[in-house]
C-alpha positions in Angstrom: 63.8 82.6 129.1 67.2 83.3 127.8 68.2 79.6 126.9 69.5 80.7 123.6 71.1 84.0 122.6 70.1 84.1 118.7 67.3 83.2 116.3 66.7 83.5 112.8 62.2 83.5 112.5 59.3 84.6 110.9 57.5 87.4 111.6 54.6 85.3 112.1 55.6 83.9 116.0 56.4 87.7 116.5 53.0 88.6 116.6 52.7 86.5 120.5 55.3 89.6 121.3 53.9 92.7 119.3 51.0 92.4 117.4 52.0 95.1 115.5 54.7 92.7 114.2 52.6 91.3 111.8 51.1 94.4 110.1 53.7 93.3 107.5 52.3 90.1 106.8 49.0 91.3 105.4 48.4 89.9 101.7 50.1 92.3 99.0 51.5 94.9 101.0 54.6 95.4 99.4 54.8 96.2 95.4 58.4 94.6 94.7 61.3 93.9 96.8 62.8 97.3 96.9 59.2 98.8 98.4 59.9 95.8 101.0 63.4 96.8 101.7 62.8 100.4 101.7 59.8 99.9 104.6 62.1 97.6 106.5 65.1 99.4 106.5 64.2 102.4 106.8 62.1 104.5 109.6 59.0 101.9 109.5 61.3 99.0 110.5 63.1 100.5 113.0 59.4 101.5 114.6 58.8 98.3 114.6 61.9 96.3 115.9 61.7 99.3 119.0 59.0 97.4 120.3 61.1 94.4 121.3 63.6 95.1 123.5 61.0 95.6 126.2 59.9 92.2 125.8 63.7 91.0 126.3 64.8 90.8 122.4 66.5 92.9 120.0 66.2 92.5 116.4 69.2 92.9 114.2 68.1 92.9 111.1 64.6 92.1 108.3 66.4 89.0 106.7 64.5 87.3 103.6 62.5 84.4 103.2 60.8 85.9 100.2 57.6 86.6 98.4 54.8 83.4 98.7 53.1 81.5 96.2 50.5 78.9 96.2 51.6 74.9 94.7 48.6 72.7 94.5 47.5 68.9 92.8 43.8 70.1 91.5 44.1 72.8 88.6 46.4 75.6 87.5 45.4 79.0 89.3 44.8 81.8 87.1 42.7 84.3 89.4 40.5 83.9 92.3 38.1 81.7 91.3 40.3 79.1 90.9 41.8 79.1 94.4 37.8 78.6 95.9 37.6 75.2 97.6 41.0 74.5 98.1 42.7 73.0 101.2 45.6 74.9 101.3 48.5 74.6 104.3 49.3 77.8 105.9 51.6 78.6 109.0 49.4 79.5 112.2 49.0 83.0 111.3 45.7 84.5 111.7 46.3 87.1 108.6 47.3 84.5 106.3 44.3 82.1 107.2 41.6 85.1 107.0 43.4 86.4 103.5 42.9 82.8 102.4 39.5 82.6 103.6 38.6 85.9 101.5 39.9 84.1 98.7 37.6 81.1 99.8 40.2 78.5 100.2 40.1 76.3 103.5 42.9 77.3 105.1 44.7 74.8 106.9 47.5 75.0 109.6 49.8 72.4 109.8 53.6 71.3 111.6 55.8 71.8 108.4 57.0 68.4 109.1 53.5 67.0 108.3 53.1 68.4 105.0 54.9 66.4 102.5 53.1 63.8 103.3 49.6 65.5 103.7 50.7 66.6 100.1 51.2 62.9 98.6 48.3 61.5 100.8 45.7 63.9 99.2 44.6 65.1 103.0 45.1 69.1 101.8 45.5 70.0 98.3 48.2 73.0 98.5 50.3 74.9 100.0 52.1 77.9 99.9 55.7 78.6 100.8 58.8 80.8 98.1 59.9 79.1 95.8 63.6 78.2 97.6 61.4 76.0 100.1 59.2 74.3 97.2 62.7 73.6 95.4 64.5 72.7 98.2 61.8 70.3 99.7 60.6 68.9 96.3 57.0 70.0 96.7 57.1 69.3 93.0 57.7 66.1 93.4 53.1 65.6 94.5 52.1 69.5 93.2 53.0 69.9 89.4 50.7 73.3 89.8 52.5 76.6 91.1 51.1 79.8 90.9 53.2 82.9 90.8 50.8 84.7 93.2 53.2 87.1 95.4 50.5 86.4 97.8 52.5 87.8 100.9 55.7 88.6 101.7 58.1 86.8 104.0 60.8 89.0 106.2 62.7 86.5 108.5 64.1 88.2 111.3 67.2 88.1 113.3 67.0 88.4 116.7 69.2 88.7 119.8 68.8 88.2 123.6 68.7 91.6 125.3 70.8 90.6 127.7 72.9 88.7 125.7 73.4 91.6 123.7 74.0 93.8 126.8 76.6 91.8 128.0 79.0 92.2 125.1 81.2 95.0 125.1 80.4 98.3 123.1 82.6 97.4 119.7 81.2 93.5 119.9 77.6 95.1 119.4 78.4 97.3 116.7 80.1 94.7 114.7 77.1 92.5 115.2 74.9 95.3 114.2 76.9 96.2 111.0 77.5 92.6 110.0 73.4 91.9 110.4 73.2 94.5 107.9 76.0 93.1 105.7 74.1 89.8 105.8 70.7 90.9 104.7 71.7 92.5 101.5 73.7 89.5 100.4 71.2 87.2 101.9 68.2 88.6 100.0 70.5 89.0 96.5 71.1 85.2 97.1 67.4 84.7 97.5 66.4 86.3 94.4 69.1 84.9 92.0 67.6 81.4 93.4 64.5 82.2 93.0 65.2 82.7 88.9 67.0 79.8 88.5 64.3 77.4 90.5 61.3 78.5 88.8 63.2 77.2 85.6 64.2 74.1 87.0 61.1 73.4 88.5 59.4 73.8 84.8 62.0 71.5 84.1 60.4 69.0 86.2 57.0 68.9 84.6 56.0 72.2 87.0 53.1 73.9 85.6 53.6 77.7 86.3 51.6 80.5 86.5 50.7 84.6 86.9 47.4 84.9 87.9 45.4 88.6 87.7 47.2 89.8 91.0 44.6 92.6 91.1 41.7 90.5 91.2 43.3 88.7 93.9 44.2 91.8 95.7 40.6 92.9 95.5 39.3 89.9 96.8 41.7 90.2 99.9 40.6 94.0 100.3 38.9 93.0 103.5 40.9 91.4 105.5 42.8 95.2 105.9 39.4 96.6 107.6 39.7 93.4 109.6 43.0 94.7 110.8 43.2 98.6 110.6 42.7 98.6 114.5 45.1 95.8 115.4 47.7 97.9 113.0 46.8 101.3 112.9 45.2 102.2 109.5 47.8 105.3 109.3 50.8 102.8 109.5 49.2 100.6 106.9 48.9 103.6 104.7 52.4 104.7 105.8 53.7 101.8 104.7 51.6 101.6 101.0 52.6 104.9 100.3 56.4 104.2 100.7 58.2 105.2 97.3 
């Protein structure tokens, strides 16, 4: 529609664009930030921002919202068994909901705006968000459960309107493009130091924290990638694993 020229978002929306969008959103993809920013960055990111600009966008950059984990009011989470049963928020994203349904849980869209209270009232038990949002929005304040789970990670992208974009001269777009980059390295160190000092802090507040097995979780997630290998192409899955 063109009534704004720039957004910072998910990758999840992205998928309404190209499906493909969201092959990075499938549950433990990515061993550690640098096998994140090496995908992104490099020849698997650029595939996958190419498919935008027919749809009228451009994407600038893979941003950070960071890895996931789940917060909940019912029991500390040590491995899979203990996240059977619960109602746990997640965005409207069909990979997240049918990773969380291989884990059992009764996954549970909801308007962020809702979820505080949905939180305090009992009506879900959990959610799952990085820990800069849980801080930030004092989920600890009705969860004092957090598990460390790494569950998924969270790109946010920057995008641009094509033809915004194309109507700025030649040195206006590569200063945008340069500075895009700039941003996401300092954005995501920014991120990460956060990240350290909140998960402190939020022990600090009476936060119970934990590292469940992650490869029993990642095992019990196995198959939502068969679900997917069509949508995504099983070879760019594998590309993507097999990034050093």
């Amino acid at each position: 529609m063109g009534t704004i020229d720039m957004v910072v978002s998910s990758t999840g929306p992205m998928g309404g664009f190209e499906p493909k969008m969201l092959v990075v959103d499938l549950p433990f993809l990515f061993r550690d930030r640098e096998h994140a920013y090496k995908v992104l960055d490099g020849e698997i990111g650029k595939e996958l921002l190419s498919t935008l600009p027919s749809k009228g966008i451009v994407g600038l950059a893979f941003w950070e919202n960071g890895f996931r984990h789940i917060t909940n009011s019912k029991k500390p989470i040590n491995g899979p068994e203990d996240i059977k049963g619960l109602k746990i928020r997640t965005m409207e994203n069909q990979v997240h909901m049918d990773s969380f349904k291989e884990l059992g849980a009764d996954p549970t869209p909801m308007a962020w705006s809702e979820v505080f209270t949905a939180l305090q009232q009992k009506v879900i038990d959990g959610q799952e968000n990085p820990i800069p949002i849980i801080y930030t929005q004092k989920i600890y304040e009705v969860q004092k459960n957090l598990a460390l789970t790494e569950h998924f990670y969270s790109p946010s992208l920057l995008l641009m309107s094509k033809s915004k974009l194309d109507s700025l001269d030649a040195d206006t777009q590569r200063i945008l493009a340069d500075t895009a980059l700039e941003v996401a390295a300092y954005e995501r160190g920014l991120i990460k130091e956060m990240e350290d000092k909140q998960i402190d802090e939020l022990k600090g507040f009476g936060v119970e924290v934990t590292t469940p097995d992650k490869a029993k979780l990642q095992e019990a997630v196995a198959p939502v990638y068969k679900k997917y290998e069509s949508q995504f192409s099983k070879e760019l899955i594998d590309k993507i694993i097999n990034t050093k």
